[in-house]
C-alpha positions as CSV (number, residue, x, y, z in Angstrom):
1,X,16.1,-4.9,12.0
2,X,17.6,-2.3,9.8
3,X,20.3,-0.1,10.4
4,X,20.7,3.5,10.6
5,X,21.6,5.1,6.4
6,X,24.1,7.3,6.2
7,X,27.8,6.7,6.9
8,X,29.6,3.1,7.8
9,X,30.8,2.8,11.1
10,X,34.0,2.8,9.3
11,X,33.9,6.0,8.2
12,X,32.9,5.6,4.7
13,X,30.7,8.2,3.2
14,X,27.1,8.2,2.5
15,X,26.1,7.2,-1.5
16,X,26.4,10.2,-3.7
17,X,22.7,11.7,-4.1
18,X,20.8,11.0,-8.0
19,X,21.3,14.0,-10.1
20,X,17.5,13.7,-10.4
21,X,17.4,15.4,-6.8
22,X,18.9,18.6,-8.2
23,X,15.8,19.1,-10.8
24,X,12.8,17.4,-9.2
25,X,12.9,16.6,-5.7
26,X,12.7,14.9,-3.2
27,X,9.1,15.9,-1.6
28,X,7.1,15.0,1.5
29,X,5.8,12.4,1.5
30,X,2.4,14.1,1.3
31,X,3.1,15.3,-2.2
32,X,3.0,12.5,-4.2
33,X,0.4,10.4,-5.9
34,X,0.6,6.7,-6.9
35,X,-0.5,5.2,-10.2
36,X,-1.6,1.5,-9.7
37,X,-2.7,-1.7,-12.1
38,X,-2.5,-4.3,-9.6
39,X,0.7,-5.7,-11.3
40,X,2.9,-2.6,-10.4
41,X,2.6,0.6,-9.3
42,X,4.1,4.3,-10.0
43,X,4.7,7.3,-7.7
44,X,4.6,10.8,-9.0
45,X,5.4,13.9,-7.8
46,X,4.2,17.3,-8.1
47,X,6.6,18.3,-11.0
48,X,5.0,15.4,-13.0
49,X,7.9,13.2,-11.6
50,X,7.5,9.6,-11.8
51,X,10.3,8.9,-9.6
52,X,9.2,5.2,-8.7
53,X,8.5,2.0,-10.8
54,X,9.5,-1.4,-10.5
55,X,9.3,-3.6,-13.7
56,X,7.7,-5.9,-14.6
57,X,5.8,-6.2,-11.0
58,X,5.9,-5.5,-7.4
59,X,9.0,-6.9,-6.3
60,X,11.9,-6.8,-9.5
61,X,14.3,-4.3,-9.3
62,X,13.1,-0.7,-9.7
63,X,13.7,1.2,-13.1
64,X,12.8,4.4,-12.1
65,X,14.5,4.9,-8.0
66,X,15.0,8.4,-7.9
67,X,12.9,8.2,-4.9
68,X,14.9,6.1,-3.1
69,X,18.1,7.9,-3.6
70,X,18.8,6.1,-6.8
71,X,19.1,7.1,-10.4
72,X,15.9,6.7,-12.9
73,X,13.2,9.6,-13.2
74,X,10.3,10.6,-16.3
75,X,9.4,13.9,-15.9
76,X,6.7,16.3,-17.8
77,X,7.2,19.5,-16.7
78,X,6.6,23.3,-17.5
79,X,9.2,25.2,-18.0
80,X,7.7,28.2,-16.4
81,X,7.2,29.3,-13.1
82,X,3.6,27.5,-11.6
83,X,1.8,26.0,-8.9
84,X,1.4,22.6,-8.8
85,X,-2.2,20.5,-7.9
86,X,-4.0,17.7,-9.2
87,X,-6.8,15.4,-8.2
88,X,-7.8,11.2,-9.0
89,X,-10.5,10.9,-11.7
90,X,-13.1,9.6,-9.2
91,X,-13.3,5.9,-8.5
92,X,-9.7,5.5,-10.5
93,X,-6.0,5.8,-9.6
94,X,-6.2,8.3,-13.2
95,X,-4.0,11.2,-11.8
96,X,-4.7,14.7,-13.1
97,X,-1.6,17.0,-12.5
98,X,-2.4,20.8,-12.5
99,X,0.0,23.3,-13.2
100,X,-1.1,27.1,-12.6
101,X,1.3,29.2,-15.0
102,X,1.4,32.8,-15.1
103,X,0.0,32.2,-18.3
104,X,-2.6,29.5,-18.3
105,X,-3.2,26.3,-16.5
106,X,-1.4,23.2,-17.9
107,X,-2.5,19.3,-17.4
108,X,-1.2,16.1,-17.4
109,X,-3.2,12.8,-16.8
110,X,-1.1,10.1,-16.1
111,X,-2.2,6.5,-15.7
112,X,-0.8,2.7,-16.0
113,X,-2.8,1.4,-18.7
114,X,-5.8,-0.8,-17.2
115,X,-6.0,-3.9,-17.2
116,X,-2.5,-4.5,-16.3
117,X,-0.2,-7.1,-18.0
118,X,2.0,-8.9,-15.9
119,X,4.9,-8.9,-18.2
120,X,4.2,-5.4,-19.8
121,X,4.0,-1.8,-18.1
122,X,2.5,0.5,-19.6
123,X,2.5,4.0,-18.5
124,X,0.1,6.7,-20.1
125,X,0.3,10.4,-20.1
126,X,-1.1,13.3,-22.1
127,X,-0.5,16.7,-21.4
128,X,-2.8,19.5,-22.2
129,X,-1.9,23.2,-22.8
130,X,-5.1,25.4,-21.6
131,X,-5.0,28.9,-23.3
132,X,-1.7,29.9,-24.0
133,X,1.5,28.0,-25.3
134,X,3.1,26.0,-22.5
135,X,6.5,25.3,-22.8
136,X,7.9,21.7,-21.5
137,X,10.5,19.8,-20.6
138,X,10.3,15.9,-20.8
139,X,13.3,13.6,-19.3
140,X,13.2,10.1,-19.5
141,X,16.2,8.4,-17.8
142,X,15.5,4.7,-17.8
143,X,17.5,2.8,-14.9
144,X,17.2,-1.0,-14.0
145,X,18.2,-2.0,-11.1
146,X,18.0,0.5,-8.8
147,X,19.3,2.9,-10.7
148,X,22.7,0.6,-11.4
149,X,21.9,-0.1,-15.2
150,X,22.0,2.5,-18.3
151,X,19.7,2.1,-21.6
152,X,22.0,0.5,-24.1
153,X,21.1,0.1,-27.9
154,X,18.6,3.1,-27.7
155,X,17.8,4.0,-31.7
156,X,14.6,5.9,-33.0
157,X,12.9,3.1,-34.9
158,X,12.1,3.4,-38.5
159,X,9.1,2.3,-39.3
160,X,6.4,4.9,-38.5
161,X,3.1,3.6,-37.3
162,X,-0.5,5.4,-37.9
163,X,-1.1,6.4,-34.6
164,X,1.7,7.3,-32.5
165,X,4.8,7.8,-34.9
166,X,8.1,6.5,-34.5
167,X,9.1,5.0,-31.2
168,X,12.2,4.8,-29.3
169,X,13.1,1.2,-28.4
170,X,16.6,-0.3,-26.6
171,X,17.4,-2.3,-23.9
172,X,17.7,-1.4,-19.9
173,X,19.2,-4.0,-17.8
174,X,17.1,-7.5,-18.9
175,X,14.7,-5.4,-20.1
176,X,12.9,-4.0,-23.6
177,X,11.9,-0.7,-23.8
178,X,9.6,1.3,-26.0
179,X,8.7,4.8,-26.0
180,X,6.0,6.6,-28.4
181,X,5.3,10.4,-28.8
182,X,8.4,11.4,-28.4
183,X,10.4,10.7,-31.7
184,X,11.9,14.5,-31.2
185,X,13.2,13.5,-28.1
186,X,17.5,13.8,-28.1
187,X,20.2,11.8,-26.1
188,X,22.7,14.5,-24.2
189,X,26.5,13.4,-24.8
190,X,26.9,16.2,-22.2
191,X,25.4,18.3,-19.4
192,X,23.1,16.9,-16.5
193,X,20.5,14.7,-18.5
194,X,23.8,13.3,-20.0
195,X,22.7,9.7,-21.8
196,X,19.0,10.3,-20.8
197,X,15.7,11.0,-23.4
198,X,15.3,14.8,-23.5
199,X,12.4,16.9,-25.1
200,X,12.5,20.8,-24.5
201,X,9.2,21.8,-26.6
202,X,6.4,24.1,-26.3
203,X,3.0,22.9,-26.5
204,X,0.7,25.0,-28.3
205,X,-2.4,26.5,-26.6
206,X,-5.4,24.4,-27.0
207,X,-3.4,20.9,-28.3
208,X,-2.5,18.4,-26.1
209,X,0.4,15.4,-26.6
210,X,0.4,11.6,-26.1
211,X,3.3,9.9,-24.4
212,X,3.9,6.3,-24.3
213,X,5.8,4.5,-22.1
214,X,6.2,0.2,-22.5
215,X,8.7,-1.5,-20.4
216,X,8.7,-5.7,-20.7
217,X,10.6,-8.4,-20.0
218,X,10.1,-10.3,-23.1
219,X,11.3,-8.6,-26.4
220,X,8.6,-6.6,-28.7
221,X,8.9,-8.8,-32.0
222,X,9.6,-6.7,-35.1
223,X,6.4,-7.8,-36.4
224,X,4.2,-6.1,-32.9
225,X,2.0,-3.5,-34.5
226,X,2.3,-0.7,-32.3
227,X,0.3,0.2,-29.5
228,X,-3.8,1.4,-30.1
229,X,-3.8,5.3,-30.2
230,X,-4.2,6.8,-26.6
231,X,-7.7,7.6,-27.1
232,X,-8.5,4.2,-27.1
233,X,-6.0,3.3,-24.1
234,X,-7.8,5.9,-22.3
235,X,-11.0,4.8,-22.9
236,X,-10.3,0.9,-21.9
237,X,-8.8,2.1,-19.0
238,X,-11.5,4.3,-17.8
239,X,-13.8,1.3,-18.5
240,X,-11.7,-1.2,-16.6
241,X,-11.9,1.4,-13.5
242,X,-15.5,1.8,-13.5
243,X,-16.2,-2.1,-13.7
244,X,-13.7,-2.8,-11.0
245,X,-14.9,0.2,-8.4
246,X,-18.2,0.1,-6.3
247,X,-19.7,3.2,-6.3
248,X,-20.3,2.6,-2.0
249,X,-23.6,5.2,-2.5
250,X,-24.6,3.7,1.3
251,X,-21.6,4.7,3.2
252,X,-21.0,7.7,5.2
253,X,-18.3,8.6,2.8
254,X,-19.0,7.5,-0.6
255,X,-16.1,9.2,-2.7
256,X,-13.5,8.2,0.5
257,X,-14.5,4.7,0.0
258,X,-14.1,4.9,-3.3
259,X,-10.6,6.0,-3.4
260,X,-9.3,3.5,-1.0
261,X,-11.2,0.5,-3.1
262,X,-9.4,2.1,-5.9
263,X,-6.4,1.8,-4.3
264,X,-6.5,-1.3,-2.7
265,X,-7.6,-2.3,-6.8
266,X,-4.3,-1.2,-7.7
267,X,-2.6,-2.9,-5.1
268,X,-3.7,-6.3,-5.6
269,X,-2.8,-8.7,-8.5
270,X,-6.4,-9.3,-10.3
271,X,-7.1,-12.6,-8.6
272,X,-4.1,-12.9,-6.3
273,X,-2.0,-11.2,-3.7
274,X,-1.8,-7.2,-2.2
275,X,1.1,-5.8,-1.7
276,X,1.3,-3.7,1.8
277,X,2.0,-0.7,0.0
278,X,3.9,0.4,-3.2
279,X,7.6,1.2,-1.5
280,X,10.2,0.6,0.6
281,X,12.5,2.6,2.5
282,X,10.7,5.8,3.6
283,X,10.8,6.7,6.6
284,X,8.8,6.3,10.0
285,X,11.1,8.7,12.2
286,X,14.0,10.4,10.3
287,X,17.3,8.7,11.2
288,X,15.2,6.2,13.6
289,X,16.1,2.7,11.8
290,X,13.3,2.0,11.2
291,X,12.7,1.7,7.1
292,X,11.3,-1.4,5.5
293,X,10.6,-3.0,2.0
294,X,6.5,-3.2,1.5
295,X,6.4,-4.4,-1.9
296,X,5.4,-7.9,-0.9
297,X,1.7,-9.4,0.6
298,X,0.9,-9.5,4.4
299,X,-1.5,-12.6,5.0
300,X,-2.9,-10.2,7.8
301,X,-3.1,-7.1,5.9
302,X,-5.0,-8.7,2.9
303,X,-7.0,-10.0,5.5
304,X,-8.4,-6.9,6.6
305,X,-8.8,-5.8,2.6
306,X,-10.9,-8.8,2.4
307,X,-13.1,-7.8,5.7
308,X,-13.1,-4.1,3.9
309,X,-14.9,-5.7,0.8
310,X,-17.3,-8.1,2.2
311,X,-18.8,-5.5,4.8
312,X,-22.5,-5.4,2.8
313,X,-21.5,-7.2,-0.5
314,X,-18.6,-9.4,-1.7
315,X,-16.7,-7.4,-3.7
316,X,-13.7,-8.9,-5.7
317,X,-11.1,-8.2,-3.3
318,X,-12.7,-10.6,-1.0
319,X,-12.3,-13.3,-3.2
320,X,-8.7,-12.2,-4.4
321,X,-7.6,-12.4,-0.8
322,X,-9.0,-15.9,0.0
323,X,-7.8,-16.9,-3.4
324,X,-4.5,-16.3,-2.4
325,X,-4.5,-17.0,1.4
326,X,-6.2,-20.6,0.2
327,X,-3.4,-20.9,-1.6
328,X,-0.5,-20.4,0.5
329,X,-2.4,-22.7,3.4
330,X,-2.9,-25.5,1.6
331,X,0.8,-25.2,-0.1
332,X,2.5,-24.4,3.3
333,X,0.3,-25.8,5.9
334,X,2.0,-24.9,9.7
335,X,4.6,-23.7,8.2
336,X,2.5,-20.7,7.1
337,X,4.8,-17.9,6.6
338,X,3.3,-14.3,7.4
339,X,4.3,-12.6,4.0
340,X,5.0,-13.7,0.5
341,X,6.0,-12.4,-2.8
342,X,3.3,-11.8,-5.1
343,X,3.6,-14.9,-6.9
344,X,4.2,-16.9,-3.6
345,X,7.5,-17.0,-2.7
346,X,9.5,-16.4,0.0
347,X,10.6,-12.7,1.2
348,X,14.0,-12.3,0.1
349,X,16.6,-11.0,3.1
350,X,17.3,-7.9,3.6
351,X,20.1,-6.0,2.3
352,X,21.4,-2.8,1.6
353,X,21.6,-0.9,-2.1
354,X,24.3,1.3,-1.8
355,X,22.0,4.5,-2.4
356,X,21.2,7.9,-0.5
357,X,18.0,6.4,0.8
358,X,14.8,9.0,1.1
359,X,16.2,11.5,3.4
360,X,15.5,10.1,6.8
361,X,15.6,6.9,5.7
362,X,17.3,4.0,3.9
363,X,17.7,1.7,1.1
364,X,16.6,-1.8,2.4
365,X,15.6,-4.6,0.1
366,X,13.7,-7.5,1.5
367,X,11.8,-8.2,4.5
368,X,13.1,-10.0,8.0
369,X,9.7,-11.3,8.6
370,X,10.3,-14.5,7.1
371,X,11.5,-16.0,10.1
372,X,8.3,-14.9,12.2
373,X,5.5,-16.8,13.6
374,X,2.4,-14.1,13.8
375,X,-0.5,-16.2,15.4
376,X,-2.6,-13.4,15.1
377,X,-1.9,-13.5,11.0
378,X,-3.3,-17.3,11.5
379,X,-6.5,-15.9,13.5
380,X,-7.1,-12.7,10.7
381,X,-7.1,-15.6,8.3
382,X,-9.6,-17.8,9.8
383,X,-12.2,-15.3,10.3
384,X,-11.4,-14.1,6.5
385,X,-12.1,-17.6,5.4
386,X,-15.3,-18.2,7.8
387,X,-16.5,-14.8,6.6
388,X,-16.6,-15.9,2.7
389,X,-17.9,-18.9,3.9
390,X,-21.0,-16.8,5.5
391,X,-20.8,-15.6,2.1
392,X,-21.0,-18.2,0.0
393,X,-17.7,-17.8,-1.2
394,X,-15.2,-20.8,0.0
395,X,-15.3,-23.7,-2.2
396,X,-14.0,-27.4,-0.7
397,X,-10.2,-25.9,-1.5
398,X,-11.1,-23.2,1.1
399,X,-13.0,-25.4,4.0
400,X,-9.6,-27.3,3.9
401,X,-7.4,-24.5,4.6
402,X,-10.2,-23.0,7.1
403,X,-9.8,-26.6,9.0
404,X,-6.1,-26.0,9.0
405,X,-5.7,-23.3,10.2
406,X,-7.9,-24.3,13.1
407,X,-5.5,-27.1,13.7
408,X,-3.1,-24.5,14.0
409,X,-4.3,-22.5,16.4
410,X,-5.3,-25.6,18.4
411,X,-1.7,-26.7,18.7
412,X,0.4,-23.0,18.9
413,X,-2.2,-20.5,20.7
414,X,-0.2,-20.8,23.9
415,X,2.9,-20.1,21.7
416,X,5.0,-16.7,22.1
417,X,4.8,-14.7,18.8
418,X,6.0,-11.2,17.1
419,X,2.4,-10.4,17.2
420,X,0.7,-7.9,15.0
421,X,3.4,-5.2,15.5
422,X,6.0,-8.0,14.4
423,X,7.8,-7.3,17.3
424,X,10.1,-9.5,19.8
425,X,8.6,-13.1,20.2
426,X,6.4,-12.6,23.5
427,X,2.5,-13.9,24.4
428,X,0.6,-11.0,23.0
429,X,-2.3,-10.6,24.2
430,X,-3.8,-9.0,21.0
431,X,-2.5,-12.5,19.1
432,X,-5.0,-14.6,21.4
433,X,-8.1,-12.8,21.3
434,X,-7.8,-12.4,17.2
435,X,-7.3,-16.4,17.1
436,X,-10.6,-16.4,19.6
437,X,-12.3,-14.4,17.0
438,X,-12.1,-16.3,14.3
439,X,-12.5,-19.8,16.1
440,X,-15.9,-18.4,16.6
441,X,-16.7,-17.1,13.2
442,X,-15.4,-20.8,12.4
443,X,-18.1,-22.1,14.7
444,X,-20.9,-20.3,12.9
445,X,-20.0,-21.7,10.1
446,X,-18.9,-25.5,10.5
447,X,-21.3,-28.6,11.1
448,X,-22.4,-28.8,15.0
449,X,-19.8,-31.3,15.8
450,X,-16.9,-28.8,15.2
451,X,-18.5,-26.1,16.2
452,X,-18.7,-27.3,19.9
453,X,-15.5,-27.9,19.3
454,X,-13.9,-24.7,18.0
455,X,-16.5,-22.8,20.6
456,X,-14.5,-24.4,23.7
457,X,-11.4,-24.0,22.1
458,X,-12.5,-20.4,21.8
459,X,-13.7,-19.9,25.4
460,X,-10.8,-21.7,27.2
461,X,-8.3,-19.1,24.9
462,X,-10.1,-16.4,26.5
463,X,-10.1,-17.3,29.5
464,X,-6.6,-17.9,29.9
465,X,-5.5,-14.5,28.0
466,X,-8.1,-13.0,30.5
467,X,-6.4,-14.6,33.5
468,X,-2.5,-13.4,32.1
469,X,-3.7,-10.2,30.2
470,X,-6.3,-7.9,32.4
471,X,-4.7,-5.0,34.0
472,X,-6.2,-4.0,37.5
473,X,-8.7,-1.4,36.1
474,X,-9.7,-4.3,34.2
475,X,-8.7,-3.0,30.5
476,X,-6.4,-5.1,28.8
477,X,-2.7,-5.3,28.9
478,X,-0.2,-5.6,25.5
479,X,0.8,-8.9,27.5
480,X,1.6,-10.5,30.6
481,X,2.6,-8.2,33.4
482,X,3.0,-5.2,30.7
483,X,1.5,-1.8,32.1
484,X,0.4,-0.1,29.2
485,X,-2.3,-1.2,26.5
486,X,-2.7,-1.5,22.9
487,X,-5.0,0.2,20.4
488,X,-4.8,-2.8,18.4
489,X,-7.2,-4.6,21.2
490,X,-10.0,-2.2,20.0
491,X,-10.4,-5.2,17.3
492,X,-11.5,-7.5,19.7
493,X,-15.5,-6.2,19.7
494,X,-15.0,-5.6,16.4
495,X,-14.1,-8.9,15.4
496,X,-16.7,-10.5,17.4
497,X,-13.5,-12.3,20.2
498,X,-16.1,-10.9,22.9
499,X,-19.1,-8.3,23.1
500,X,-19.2,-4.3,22.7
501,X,-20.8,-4.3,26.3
502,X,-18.3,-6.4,28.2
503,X,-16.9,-4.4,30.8
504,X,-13.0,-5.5,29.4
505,X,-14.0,-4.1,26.5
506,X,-15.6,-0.8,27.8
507,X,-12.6,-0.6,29.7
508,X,-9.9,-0.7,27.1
509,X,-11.5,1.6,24.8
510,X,-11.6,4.1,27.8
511,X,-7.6,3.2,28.3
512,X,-6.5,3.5,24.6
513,X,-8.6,6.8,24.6
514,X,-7.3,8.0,27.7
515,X,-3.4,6.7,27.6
516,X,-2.7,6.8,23.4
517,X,-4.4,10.1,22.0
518,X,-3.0,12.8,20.9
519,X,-4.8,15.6,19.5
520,X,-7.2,13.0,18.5
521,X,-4.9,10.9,16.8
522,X,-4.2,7.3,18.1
523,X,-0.9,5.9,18.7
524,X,-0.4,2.1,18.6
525,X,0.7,1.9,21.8
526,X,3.8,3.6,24.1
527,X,7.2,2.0,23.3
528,X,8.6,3.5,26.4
529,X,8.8,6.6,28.8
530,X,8.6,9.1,26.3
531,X,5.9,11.3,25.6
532,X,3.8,10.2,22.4
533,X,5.3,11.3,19.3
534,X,8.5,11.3,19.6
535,X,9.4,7.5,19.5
536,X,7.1,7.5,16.6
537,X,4.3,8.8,14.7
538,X,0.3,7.8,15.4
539,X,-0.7,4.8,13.7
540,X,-4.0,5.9,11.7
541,X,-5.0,1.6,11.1
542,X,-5.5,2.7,14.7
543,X,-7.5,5.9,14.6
544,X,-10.1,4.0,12.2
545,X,-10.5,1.1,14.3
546,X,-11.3,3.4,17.3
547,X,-14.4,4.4,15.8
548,X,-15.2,1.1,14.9
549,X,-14.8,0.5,18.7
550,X,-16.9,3.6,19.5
551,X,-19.8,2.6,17.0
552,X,-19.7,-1.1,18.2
553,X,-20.7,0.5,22.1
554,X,-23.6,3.0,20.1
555,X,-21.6,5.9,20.5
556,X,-22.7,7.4,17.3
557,X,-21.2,11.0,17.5
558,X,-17.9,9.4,19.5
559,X,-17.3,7.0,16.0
560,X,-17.6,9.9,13.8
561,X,-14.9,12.1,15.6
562,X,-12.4,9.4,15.4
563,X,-13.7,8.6,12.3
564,X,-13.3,12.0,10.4
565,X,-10.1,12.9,12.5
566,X,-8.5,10.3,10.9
567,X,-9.6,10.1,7.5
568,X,-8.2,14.0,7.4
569,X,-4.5,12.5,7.9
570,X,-3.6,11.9,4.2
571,X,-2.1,14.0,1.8
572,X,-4.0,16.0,-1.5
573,X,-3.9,13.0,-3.5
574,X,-5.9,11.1,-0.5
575,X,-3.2,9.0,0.1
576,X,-2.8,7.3,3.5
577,X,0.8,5.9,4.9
578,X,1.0,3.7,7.9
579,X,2.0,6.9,10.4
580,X,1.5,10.7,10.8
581,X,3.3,12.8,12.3
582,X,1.0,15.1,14.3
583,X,3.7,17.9,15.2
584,X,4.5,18.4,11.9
585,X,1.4,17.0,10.2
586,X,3.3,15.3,8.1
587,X,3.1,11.5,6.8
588,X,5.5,9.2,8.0
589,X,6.3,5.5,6.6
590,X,5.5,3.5,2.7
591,X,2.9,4.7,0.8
592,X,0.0,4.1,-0.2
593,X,-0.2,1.5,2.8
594,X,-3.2,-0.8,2.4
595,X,-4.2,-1.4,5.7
596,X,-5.4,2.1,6.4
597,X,-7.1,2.6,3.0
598,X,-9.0,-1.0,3.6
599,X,-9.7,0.8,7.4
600,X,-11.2,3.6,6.1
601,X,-13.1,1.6,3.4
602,X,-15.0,-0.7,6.3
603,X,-15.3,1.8,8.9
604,X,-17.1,3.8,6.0
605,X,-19.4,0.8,5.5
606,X,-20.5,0.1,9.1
607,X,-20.8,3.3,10.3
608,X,-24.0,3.9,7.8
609,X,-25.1,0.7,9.4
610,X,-26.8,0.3,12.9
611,X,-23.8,-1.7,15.0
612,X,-24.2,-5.6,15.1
């Protein structure tokens, strides 16, 4: 586990705040969008601060970490009093910021160019000026490593090109940098932006400007031609967007489910792995310890993205999450890890960065999952693999990891394990009836022989978790002799472990409803004898899966209340974290975190369906 930011227990003081803090932030949580290619991703504020981006992917060092506490920010920003808004370009992670002036309205649309490259970010932004002159301010203040390393080298190239001028170009860290559109741009010998890019310019009314922003970790030969003019960028990205994002016309929420396949698109690596969200260290309870690293992929959480997108119709994502779950089983076997990098490695430890952390949190690195054994994660996977089997879409690489991981849960379902929570090592009772699940979906899909098989295997599991794990009102416990109940059993019908209409599942939905509500948000489950809320905030992966639960008895109108008080718990860029915080209304933990959008996307599906 993490420990607590803020001072040693030596007395040493806490890391000196970013002087980006003193200009542009930080926000809630709520505030910010995120700007995705599946190789990276961005987050923005509402001042047009991109105060997050790791280069060249997920997991290397951050070059922009004001977020976090560290140094690194690019800002586009009037210089005039405003209110700040924006919106997504539907079915694309294209942000529009909206600034109201006095004067006029002023716009930026900001994007990572689409498709990605893994060795080369490229960030896009154009800002508009509506009907009167908008005067800006632009700061670029490149940072690799978490804000450790300053641009060295930086000189205005000479060569102009035909579309986009002179660039800027230098070094930051192991880096190469380039930056177009902004050959005004100075370097500050003095002052706050001291060493940084800085543009103070006013845009006339009616024009607009086209920034450029490449970051790789392979030199730009001298002989590169520059970039193609943004119009064209724009344009390629838009089309990349609309081939990669259903429209989802036959859900109950067509633009929601959208958004979240969009940003479950720029989670994922095109043909590989999803990362569980684009952060690390913001926080779940201010001060609570609690702040972890998400930039790598969750077996079990791509699982669900993969459910998400094979609800009516395989979508890619379905086939970029068995792609890379196929992968890791057949390279690691049963020694299965629950998380990787995004090009399959192991998590790295944890460890601290010696920054301010987002206030109320903390600056961790890594991930202490890597030790864990999640048998749950092992039953996720084998009803993700049985379901693209259903499909069509497991070729003879995939019915071998499917047969492993059956093997698996033969030999270690009577095993203690951190569970879906990733919590002490115990026999969760949520872990047994998701391996049951799948050894059934397995069934369905295997020759007779091993479907007898996997059926008994899947009936004596039951059995025993039912002997160990019923409460006396008959609802299900967390685990052995444990008291209170989990929402995450609501997956049980859901997953097919046992029927809508069996009276442990009628009972348990009633519990989780009754015991781990408030004010129609669901909590995970109660860590101890306070009241909800205050050890931590509701889990909404929760709060969709309860009307899944609902829908799966044929309680239409019950499915719909959980399901639109939940989907309401994101911020104005329809961004979902992992908690809210229902005092405050406020979101709480990494963001965007993929597990809720891919909740939203296949409780959207079902519930235009009639329930299985």
């Amino acid at each position: 586990m993490t420990r607590r930011a803020g001072p040693s227990p030596r007395g040493e003081p806490a890391p000196r705040a970013p002087r980006a803090w003193a200009s542009y932030g930080p926000h809630p949580q709520r505030d910010y969008a995120f700007l995705g290619d599946g190789h990276r991703g961005a987050v923005v504020g509402p001042r047009g601060d991109v105060v997050w981006l790791c280069a060249p992917t997920w997991q290397d060092d951050a070059v922009l970490a004001a977020l976090v506490g560290g140094e690194g920010v690019y800002a586009v920003t009037p210089l005039v009093p405003y209110v700040a808004g924006g919106a997504y370009e539907a079915g694309t992670l294209v942000w529009g910021a909206r600034w109201v002036t006095p004067g006029g309205v002023v716009e930026s649309q900001d994007a990572l160019v689409a498709p990605g490259d893994p060795h080369v970010v490229r960030l896009l932004r154009t800002v508009r000026a509506d009907t009167e002159d908008a005067p800006l301010r632009v700061v670029l203040d490149l940072r690799a490593g978490f804000g450790a390393d300053r641009v060295r080298g930086a000189r205005l190239h000479d060569d102009a090109g035909r579309a986009w001028g002179r660039a800027w170009t230098g070094r930051v860290g192991g880096l190469w940098f380039r930056w177009w559109g902004a050959d005004d741009a100075t370097r500050p010998r003095s002052g706050p932006w001291r060493g940084a890019f800085l543009l103070e310019t006013t845009l006339p009314a009616g024009s607009s400007r086209d920034l450029l922003l490449e970051i790789s970790d392979r030199p730009f030969d001298r002989g590169d031609d520059e970039p193609p003019a943004a119009e064209e960028l724009w344009a390629t990205t838009r089309r990349w967007w609309a081939d990669a994002v259903p429209s989802f016309e036959a859900t109950v929420s067509p633009r929601d489910a959208r958004h979240a396949y969009a940003v479950l698109r720029g989670l994922t690596v095109p043909g590989g792995g999803m990362v569980a969200a684009a952060t690390l260290g913001l926080p779940e309870r201010a001060a609570g310890g609690r702040n972890y690293d998400y930039r790598y992929v969750w077996l079990r959480d791509q699982a669900y993205a993969g459910h998400a997108a094979a609800v009516d119709h395989p979508h890619p994502l379905l086939d970029d999450a068995v792609s890379f779950a196929v992968a890791r089983i057949l390279e690691h076997g049963p020694a299965l890890a629950p998380a990787y990098t995004v090009d399959g490695g192991p998590l790295p430890r944890e460890r601290r960065l010696d920054l301010a952390g987002y206030p109320g949190g903390s600056d961790v690195v890594g991930n202490h999952v890597v030790d864990q054994f999640q048998l749950d994660t092992v039953g996720e996977l084998i009803q993700l693999l049985a379901r693209a089997a259903a499909l069509d879409h497991l070729d003879a690489d995939g019915r071998r990891a499917l047969r492993i991981l059956c093997d698996v849960a033969r030999d270690r379902w009577d095993e203690p394990d951190a569970g879906i929570w990733e919590l002490e090592d115990a026999w969760w009772t949520q872990s047994r009836l998701a391996v049951v699940a799948g050894l059934r979906s397995a069934a369905a899909v295997s020759d007779r022989h091993r479907a007898g098989e996997l059926a008994t295997l899947a009936d004596r599991i039951l059995a025993r978790t039912s002997e160990r794990c019923l409460r006396p009102d008959g609802a299900w416990a967390r685990r052995p002799g444990a008291p209170g109940t989990d929402a995450s059993l609501l997956l049980a019908p859901v997953r097919g472990a046992l029927p809508a209409d069996d009276p442990r599942t009628r009972a348990t939905v009633r519990a989780v409803t009754g015991e781990l509500v408030q004010d129609g948000f669901v909590y995970r489950f109660s860590p101890d004898e306070r009241p909800l809320g205050e050890a931590e905030g509701a889990f909404l992966l929760c709060g969709f899966t309860t009307a899944l639960a609902w829908w799966y008895e044929d309680d239409r109108a019950e499915a719909f209340r959980w399901f639109e008080r939940t989907a309401a718990a994101c911020g104005p860029a329809g961004l979902f974290a992992e908690e809210y915080d229902v005092g405050e209304r406020q979101l709480r933990g990494n963001l965007p975190q993929a597990f809720v959008h891919a909740a939203l996307l296949e409780s959207a599906q079902r519930l235009a369906r009639p329930p299985a």
